[in-house]
RODO-2510 file (C-alpha; in nm, 4 decimals, decimal comma):
residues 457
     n   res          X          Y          Z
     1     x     0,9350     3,0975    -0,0228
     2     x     0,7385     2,8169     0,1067
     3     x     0,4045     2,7457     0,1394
     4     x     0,1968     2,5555     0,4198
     5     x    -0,1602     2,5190     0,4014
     6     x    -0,3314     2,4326     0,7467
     7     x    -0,6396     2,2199     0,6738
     8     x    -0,8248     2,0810     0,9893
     9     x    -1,1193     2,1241     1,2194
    10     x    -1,4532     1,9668     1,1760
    11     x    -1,6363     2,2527     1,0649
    12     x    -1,9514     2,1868     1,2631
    13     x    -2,1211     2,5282     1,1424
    14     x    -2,2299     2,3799     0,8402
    15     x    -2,3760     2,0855     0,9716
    16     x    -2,4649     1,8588     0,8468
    17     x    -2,2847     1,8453     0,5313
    18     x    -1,9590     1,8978     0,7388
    19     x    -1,8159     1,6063     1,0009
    20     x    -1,5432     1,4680     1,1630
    21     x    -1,4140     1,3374     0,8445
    22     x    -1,5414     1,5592     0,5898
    23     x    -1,4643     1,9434     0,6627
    24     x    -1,5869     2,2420     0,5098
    25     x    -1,3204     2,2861     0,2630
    26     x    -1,4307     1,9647     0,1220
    27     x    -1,7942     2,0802     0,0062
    28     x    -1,8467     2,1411    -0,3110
    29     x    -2,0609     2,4149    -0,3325
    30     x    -1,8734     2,6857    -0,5025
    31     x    -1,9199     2,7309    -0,9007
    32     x    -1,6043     2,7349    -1,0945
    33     x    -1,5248     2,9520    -1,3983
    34     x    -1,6701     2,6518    -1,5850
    35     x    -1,9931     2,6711    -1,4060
    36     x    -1,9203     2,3054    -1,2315
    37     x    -1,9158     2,2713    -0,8197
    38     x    -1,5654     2,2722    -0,6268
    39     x    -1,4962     2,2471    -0,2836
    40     x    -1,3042     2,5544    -0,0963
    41     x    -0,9569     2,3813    -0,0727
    42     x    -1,0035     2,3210    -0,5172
    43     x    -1,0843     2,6757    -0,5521
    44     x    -0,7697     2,7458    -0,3593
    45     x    -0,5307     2,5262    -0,4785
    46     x    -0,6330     2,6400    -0,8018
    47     x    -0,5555     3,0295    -0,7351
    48     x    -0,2050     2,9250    -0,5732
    49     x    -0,1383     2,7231    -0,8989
    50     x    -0,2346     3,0750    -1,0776
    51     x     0,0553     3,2588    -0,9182
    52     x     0,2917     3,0080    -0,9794
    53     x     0,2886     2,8801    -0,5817
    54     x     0,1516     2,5462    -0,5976
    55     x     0,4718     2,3770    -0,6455
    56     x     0,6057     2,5370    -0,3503
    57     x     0,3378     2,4445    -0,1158
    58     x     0,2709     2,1882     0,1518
    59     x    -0,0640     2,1254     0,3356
    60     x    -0,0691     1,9945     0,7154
    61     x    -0,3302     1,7787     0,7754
    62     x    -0,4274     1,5132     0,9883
    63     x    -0,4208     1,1365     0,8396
    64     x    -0,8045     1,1494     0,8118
    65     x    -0,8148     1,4299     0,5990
    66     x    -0,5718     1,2700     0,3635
    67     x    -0,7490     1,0718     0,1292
    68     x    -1,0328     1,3578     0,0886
    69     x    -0,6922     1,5578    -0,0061
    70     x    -0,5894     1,3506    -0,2937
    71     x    -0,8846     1,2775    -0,4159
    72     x    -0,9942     1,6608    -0,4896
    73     x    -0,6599     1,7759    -0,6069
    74     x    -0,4727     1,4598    -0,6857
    75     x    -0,1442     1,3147    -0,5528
    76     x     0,0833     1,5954    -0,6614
    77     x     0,0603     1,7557    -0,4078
    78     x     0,2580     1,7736    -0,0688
    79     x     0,0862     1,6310     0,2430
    80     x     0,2428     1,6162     0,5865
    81     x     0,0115     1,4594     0,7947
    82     x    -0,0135     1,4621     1,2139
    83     x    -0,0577     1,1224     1,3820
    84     x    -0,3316     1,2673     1,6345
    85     x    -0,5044     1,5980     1,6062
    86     x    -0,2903     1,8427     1,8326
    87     x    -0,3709     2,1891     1,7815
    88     x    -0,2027     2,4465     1,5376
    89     x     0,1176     2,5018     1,6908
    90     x     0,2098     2,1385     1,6864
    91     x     0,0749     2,0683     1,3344
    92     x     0,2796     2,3583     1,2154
    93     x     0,5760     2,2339     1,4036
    94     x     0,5500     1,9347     1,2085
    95     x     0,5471     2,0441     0,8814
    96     x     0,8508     2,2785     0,9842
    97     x     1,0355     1,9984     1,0798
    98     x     0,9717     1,8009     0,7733
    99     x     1,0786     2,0920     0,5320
   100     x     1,3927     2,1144     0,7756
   101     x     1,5085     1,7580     0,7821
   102     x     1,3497     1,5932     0,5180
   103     x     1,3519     1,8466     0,2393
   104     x     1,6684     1,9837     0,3783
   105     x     1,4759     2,3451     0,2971
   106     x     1,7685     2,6685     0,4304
   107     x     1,6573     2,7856     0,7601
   108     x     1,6517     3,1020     0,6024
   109     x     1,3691     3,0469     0,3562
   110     x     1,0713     3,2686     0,4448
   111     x     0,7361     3,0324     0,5960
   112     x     0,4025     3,1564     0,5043
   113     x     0,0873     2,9725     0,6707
   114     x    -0,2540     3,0378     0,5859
   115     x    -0,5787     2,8619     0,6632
   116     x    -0,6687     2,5983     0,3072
   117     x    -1,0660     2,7977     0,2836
   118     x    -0,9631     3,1632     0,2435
   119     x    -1,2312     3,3154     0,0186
   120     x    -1,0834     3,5335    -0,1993
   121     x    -0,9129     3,6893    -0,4627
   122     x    -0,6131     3,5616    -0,6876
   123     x    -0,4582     3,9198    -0,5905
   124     x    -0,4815     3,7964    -0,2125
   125     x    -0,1716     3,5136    -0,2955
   126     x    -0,0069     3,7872    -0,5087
   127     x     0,0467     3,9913    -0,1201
   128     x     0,1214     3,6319     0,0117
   129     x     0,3758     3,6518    -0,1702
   130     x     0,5069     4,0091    -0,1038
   131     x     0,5798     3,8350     0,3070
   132     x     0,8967     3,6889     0,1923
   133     x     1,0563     4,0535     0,1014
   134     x     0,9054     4,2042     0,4253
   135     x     1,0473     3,9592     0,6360
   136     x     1,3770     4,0281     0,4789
   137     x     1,3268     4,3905     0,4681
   138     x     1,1676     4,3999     0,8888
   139     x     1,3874     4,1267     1,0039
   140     x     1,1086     4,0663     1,2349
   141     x     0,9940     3,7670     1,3761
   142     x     0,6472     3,6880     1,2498
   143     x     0,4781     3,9158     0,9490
   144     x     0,0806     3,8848     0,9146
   145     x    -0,1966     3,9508     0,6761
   146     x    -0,4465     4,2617     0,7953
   147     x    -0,7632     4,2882     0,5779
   148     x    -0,8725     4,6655     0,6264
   149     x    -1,2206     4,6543     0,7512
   150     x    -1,5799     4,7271     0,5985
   151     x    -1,7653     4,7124     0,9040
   152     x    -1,7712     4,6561     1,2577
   153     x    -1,7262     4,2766     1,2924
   154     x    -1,8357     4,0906     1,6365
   155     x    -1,6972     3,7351     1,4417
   156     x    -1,3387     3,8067     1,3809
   157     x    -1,0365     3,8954     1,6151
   158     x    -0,8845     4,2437     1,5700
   159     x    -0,4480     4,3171     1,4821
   160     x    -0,3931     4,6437     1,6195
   161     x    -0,0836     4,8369     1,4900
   162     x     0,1345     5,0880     1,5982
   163     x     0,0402     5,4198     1,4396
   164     x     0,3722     5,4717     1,2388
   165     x     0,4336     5,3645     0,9204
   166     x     0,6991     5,2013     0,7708
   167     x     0,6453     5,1645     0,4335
   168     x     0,3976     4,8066     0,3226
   169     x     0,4227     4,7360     0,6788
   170     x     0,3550     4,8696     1,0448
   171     x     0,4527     4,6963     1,3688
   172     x     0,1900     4,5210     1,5898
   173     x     0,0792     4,6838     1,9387
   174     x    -0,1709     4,4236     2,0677
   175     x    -0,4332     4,1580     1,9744
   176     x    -0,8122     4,1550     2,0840
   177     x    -1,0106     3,8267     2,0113
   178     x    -1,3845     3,8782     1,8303
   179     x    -1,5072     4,1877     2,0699
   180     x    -1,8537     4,2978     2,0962
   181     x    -2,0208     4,5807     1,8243
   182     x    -1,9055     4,8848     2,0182
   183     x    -1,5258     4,7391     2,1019
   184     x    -1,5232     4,6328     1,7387
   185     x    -1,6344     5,0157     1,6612
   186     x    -1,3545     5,1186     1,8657
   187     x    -1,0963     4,9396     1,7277
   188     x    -1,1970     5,0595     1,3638
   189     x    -1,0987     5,4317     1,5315
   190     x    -0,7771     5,2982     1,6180
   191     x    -0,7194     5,1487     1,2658
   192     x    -0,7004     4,8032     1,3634
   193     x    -0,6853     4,5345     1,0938
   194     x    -0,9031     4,1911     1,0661
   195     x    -0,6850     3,8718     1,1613
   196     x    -0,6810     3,6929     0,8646
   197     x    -0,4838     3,4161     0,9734
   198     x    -0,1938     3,4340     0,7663
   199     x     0,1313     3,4647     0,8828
   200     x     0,4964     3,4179     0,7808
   201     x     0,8645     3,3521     0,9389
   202     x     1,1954     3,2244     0,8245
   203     x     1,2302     2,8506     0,8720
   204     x     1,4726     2,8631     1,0927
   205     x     1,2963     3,0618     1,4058
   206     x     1,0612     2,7696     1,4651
   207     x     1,3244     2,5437     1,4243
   208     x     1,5182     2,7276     1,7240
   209     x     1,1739     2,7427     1,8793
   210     x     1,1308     2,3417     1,8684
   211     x     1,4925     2,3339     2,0255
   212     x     1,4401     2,5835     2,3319
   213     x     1,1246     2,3795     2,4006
   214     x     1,3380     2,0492     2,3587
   215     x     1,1723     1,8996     2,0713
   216     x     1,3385     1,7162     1,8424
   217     x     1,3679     1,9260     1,5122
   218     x     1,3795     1,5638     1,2904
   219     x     1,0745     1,4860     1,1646
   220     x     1,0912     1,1349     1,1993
   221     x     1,1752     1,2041     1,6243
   222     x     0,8528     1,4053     1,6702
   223     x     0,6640     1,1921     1,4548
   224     x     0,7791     0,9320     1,6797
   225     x     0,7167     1,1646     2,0257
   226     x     0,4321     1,3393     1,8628
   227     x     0,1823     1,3013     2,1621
   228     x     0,4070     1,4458     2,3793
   229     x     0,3660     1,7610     2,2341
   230     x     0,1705     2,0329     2,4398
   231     x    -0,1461     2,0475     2,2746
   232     x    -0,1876     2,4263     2,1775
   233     x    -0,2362     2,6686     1,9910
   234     x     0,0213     2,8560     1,7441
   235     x    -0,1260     3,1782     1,8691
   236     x    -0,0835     3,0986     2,2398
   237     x     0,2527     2,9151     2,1865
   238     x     0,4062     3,1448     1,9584
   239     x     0,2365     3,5098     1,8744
   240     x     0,2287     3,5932     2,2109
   241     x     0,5900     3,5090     2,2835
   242     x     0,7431     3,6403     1,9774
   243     x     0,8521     4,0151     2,0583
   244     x     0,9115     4,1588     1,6696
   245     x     0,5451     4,1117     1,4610
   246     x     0,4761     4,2958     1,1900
   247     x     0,1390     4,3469     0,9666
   248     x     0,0499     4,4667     0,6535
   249     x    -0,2987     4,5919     0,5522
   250     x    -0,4914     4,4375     0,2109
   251     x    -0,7607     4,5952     0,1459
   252     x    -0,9288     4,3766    -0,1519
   253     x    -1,1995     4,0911    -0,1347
   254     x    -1,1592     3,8907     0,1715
   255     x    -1,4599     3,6486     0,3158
   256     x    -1,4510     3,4092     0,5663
   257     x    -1,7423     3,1043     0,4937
   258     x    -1,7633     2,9341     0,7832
   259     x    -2,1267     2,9539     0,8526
   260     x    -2,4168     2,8546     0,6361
   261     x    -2,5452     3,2595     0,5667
   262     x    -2,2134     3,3235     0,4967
   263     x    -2,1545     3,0432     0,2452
   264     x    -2,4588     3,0870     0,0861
   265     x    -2,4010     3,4414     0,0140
   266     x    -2,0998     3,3076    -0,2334
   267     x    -2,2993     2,9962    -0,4083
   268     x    -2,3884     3,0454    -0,7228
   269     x    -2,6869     2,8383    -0,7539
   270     x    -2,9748     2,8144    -0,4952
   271     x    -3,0182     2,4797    -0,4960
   272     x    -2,8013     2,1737    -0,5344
   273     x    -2,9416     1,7903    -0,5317
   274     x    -3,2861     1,6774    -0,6004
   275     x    -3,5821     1,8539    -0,5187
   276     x    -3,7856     2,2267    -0,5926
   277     x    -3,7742     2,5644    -0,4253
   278     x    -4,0678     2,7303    -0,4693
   279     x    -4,0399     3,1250    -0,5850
   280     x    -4,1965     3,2462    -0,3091
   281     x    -3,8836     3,0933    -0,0636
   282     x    -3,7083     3,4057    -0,1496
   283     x    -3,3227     3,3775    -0,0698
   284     x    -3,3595     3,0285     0,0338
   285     x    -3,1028     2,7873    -0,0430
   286     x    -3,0991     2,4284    -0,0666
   287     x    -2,8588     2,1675    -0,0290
   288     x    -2,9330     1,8223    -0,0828
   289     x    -2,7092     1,5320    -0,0446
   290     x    -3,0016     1,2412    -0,0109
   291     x    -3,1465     1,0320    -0,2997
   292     x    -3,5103     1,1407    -0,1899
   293     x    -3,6414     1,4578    -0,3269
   294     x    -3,6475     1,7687    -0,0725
   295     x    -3,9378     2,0536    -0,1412
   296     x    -3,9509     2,3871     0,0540
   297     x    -4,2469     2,6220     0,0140
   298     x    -4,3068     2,9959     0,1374
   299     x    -3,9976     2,9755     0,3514
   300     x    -3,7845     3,3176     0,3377
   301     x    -3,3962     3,3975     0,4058
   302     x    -3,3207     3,0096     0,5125
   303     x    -3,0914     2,7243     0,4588
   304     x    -3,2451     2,3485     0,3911
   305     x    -2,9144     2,0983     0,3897
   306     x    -2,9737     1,7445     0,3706
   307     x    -2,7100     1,4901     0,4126
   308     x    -2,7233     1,1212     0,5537
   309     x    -2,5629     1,3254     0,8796
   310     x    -2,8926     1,4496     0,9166
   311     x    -3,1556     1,8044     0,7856
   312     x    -3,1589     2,1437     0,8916
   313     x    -3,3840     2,3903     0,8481
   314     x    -3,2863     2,7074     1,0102
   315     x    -3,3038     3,0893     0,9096
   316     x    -2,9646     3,2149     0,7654
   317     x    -2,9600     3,4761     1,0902
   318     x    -2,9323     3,2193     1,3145
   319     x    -2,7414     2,9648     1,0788
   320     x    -2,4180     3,0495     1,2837
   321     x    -2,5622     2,9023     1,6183
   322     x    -2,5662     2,5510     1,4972
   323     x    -2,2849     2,4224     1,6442
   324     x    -2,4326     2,5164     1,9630
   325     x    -2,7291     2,3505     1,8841
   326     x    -2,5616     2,0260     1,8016
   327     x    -2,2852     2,0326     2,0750
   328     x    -2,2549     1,7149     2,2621
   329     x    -2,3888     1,5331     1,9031
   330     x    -2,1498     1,2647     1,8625
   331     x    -2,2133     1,0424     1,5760
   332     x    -1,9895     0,8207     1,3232
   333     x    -1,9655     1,0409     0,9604
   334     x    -2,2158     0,8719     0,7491
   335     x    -2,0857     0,9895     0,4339
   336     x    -1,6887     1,0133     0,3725
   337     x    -1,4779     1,0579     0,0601
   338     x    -1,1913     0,8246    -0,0033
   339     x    -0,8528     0,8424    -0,2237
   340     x    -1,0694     0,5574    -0,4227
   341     x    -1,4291     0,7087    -0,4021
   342     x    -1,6611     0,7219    -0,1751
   343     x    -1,8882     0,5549     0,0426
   344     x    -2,2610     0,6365     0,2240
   345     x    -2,3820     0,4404     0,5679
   346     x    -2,7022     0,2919     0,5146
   347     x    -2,7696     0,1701     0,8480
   348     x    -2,5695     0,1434     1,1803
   349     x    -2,6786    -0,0911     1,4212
   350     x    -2,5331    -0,1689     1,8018
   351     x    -2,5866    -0,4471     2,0015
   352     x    -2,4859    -0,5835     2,3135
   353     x    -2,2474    -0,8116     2,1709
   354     x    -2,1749    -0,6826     1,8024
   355     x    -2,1847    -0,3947     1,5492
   356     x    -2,3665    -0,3661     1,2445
   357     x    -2,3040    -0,1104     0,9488
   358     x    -2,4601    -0,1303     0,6047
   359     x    -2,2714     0,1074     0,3424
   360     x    -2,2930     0,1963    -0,0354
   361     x    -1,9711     0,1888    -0,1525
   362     x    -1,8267     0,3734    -0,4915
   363     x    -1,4986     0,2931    -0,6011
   364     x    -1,3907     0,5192    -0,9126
   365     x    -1,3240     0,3409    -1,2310
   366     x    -0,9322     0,2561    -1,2275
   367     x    -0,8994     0,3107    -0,8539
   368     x    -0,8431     0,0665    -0,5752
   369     x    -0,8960    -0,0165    -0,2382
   370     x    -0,5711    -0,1241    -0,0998
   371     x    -0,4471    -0,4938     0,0304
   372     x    -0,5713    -0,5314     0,4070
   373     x    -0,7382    -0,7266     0,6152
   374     x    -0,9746    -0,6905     0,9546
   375     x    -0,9022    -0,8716     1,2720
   376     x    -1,2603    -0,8430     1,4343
   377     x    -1,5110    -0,8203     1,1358
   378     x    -1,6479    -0,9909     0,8624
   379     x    -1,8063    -0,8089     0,5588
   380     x    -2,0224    -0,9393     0,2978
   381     x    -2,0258    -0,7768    -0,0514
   382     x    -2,3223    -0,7570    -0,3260
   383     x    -2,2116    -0,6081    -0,6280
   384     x    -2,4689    -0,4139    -0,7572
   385     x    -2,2909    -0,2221    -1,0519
   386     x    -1,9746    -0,2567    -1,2341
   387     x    -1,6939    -0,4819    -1,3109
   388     x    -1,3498    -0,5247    -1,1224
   389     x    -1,0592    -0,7172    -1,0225
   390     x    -1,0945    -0,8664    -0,6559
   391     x    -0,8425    -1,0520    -0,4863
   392     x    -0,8747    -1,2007    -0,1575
   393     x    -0,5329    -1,3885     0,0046
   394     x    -0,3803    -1,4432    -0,3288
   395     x    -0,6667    -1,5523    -0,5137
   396     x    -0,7763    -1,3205    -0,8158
   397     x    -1,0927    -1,2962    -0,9454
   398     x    -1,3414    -1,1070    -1,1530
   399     x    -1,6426    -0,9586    -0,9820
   400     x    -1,9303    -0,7825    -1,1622
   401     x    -2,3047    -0,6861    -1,0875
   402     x    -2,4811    -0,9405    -0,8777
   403     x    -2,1773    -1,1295    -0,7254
   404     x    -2,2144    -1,1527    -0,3790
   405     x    -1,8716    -1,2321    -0,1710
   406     x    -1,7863    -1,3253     0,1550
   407     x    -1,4729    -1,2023     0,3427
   408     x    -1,3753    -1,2938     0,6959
   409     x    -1,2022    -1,1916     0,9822
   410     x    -0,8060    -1,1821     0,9172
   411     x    -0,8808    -1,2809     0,5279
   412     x    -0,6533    -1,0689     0,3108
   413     x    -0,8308    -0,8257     0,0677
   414     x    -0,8331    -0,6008    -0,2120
   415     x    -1,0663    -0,5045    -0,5164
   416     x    -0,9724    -0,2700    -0,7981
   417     x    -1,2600    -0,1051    -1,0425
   418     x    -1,2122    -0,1776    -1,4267
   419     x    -1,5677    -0,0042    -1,4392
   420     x    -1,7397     0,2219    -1,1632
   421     x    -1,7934    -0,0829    -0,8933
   422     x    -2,0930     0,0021    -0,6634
   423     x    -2,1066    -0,2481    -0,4015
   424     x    -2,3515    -0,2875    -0,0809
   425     x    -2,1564    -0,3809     0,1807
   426     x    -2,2539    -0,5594     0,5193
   427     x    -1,9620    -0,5140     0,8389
   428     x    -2,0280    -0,7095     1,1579
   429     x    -1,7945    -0,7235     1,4239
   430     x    -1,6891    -0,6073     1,7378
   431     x    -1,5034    -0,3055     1,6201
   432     x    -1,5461    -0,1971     1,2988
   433     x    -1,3525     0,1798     1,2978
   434     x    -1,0671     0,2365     1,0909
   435     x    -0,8399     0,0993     1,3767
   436     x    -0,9157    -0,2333     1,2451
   437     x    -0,8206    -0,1697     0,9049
   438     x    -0,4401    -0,3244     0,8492
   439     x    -0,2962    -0,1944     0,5616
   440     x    -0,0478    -0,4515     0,3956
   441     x     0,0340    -0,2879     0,0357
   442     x    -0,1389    -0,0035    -0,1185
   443     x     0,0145     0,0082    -0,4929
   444     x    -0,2019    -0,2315    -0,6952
   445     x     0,1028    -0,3364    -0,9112
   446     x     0,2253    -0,4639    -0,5951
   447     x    -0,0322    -0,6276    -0,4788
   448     x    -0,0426    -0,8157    -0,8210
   449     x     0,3015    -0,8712    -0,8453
   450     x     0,2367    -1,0897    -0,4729
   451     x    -0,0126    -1,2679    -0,6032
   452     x     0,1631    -1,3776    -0,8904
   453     x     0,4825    -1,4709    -0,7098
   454     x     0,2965    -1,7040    -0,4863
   455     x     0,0908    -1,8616    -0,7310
   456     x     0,4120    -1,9583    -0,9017
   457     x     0,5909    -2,0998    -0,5397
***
C-alpha cells in the first residue's frame, strides 16, 4: 500500500496567519506530546510514522509548498510537486504517474489519498490501512473513509450508503455536498456518513483513467503537457464517473480545523507570541506573530491573530466568514518559510518605474541559500547577526554582523550560515517575484567545488 498526501490550498479561513505560500498545515499551533508547537502536516507525518506508513508515503504538492515541506519534516520524505496549481484530479494524476513510471510501483498496489491536516487519532491511519484489504476483498473501484456522525453538520458533505451490509464495508448510493440543518438531519435518518476525504484505488485504474482521457501515463510527458490538463476536480473527474464505490464507517475522533473556532478548540495554550490576555477575555485566544506586544481586555469567545499579513479580531462564531470578508484581498505573503529559514517583509513599495521590498531574512545555522542570480534586481545586504560563507561569481568570502554587501543584476550568488545569519535585505527592480530567481546549483559542495575549479583555471 501506498500513501499520497494532498497538501494545497491557501487556507484563507485562518487569515492572516495562512497565505498563498504558507497554508494552514504549516501553523504551528498544535502542542506536541512534549508540550512544544507543531504545525498540522508534523502532527501528521508523525502519526503515519507511528503505524509504520511514513516510508510508504508521498505528498503532492505544488513547487511553492515545497520548501515549507522540507523544512518541517526534513528531506526524507517524498515530494511530487505540480508545475501550476491544477485542481485535485490533476495533482493526483501526477503523483500516480510518478509511482507508475518512475517508481515502477505494480498497477495493482492499492492508492490511498487523504488530505495532509486530518485531525485525529493514530487509530484513524490504523483503518487507512484496513483500504488495501477492502479493495481486494470489494474489487470495487474507489473505497472511502465515512466518519459516523455526532451531529447535524451544515459544513461537511454527506456519503450516503446503501442500506445492506457487507461486512467493514457498504456500497455508496449517492453524494450530497454540505446541506442545510434539516437536510443534514435527514441524512443522519438515512445513516449517511461524513466525507472525510479519504479515498483509495489500485494504481492501475487511474493509470487506465489517464489513458482513456489520452494523457500520457509517464511522468516526465505530463510534467511536460501539464497545463493541458483539464483543471478539475478528483470528485467531478473521477467519483462521479466511477460506477463501483464503496465506504466504510469510523466512528472515533475525527475534526476538521479549518476555521479559527475550530482550531482553537484543539490549541493547547491560549495565547502564543508576545503580549497579555486579560482573565476576564474568557475563551479568547491569541495568536501573535509580530515583534510588538498585543493586549486584549474584556473581550469574550474571540480570536486576536496577528501576523505581518495583517490583525483580526473577530468572535469565534463568525471566525468561519473570513474568507468572505477578505475575498478580492490580493496581497504578496509577507512572511514565508524556506528549506533554509525564513524571511519577514518589512516594507513593500511600488512605483511607477520600480519595486521596492525590504525583508528580514533568517537563514538557519548550516543551511544555505542556493547559487542564483536575478536578471532585473539588485539587492543590498546588512548583516545584522551571525557569521557565514558568501560567495558571489566565484569569489568567497566571510560575512558577519555589520557587513553590508552589494549584489547586482545578473551577479551570481550564494551565502551559507556557519552561525544563525540575520540579514536586512533591500530588492529593487522591476520584477522582483520568484520568477526572477535563476537557480544555477543548489548543493553547497557544489557550489564550492565551482569556485574552486575556477580559481585554479
Amino acid at each position: 500500500m501506498r500513501i499520497i498526501l494532498l497538501s494545497g490550498g491557501s487556507g484563507k479561513r485562518l487569515w492572516p496567519l495562512s497565505n498563498d505560500a504558507r497554508s494552514k498545515q504549516f501553523l504551528k499551533v498544535l502542542s506536541n506530546d512534549e508540550n512544544q508547537l507543531e504545525s498540522m502536516v508534523q502532527r501528521v507525518y508523525k502519526q503515519l510514522k507511528n503505524v509504520q506508513l511514513h516510508d510508504r508515503t508521498s505528498i503532492a504538492t505544488s513547487k511553492t509548498q515545497v520548501e515549507m515541506i522540507h523544512n518541517q519534516i526534513g528531506n526524507q520524505i517524498n515530494v511530487i510537486a505540480e508545475p501550476s496549481r491544477r485542481d485535485t484530479f490533476p495533482a493526483i494524476a501526477l503523483a500516480a504517474s510518478y509511482l507508475y513510471s518512475e517508481q515502477k510501483i505494480s498497477e495493482d498496489e492499492v492508492i490511498a489519498v487523504l488530505p495532509v491536516d486530518p485531525y485525529v487519532e493514530d487509530v484513524f491511519f490504523e483503518k487507512v490501512k484496513e483500504l488495501e484489504g477492502i479493495i481486494s476483498e470489494s474489487n470495487a473501484d474507489l473505497a472511502l473513509i465515512g466518519i459516523e456522525p455526532t451531529y447535524p453538520s451544515e459544513k461537511y458533505g454527506y456519503i450516503v450508503p446503501e442500506q445492506d451490509i457487507k461486512k467493514d464495508y457498504r456500497c455508496v448510493s449517492r453524494f450530497t455536498e454540505k446541506p442545510n440543518e434539516s437536510v443534514a438531519k435527514e441524512l443522519l435518518e438515512q445513516n449517511a456518513l461524513w466525507n472525510s476525504g479519504v479515498f483509495a484505488f489500485r494504481l492501475g485504474y487511474i493509470i487506465s483513467l489517464l489513458k482513456d482521457k489520452g494523457y500520457s501515463s509517464n511522468y516526465g510527458e505530463l510534467m511536460a503537457t501539464y497545463e493541458k490538463l483539464e483543471k478539475i476536480s478528483f470528485d467531478y473527474a473521477v467519483v462521479e464517473n466511477a460506477s463501483n464505490i464503496i465506504v466504510t464507517p469510523y466512528n472515533g475522533f475525527w475534526k476538521d480545523l479549518g476555521t479559527w473556532n475550530t482550531l482553537t478548540e484543539e490549541m493547547a495554550i491560549a495565547k502564543i507570541g508576545e503580549g497579555r490576555v486579560s482573565e476576564s477575555s474568557e475563551n479568547t485566544h491569541m495568536i501573535n506573530e509580530l515583534g510588538i506586544p498585543v493586549s486584549v481586555l474584556g473581550i469574550r469567545d474571540a480570536v486576536v491573530a496577528a501576523s505581518p499579513d495583517g490583525i483580526l479580531v473577530a468572535s469565534k462564531e463568525e471566525s468561519p466568514k473570513i474568507k468572505e470578508l477578505m475575498a478580492g484581498h490580493n496581497a504578496i505573503p509577507m512572511y514565508e518559510e524556506r528549506y533554509w529559514g525564513s524571511y519577514k517583509v518589512l516594507d513593500y513599495s511600488n512605483f511607477s518605474n520600480h519595486q521596492v521590498i525590504t525583508r528580514h531574512v533568517k537563514i538557519d545555522t548550516g543551511k544555505h541559500l542556493s547559487y542564483h542570480y536575478h536578471k532585473y534586481r539588485k539587492e543590498n545586504w546588512t548583516v545584522i547577526q551571525g557569521e557565514g560563507i558568501l560567495i558571489i561569481d566565484e569569489n568567497i568570502q566571510v560575512i558577519r554582523q555589520g557587513d553590508v554587501i552589494q549584489i547586482n543584476e545578473t551577479q551570481k550568488h550564494a551565502v551559507k550560515a556557519i552561525k544563525e545569519l540575520q540579514i536586512i535585505e533591500v530588492q529593487q527592480g522591476l520584477n522582483l517575484n520568484e520568477e526572477d530567481v535563476n537557480r544555477l546549483e543548489k548543493d553547497w559542495e557544489s557550489i564550492e567545488d565551482m569556485c574552486f575549479s575556477k580559481a585554479e583555471n
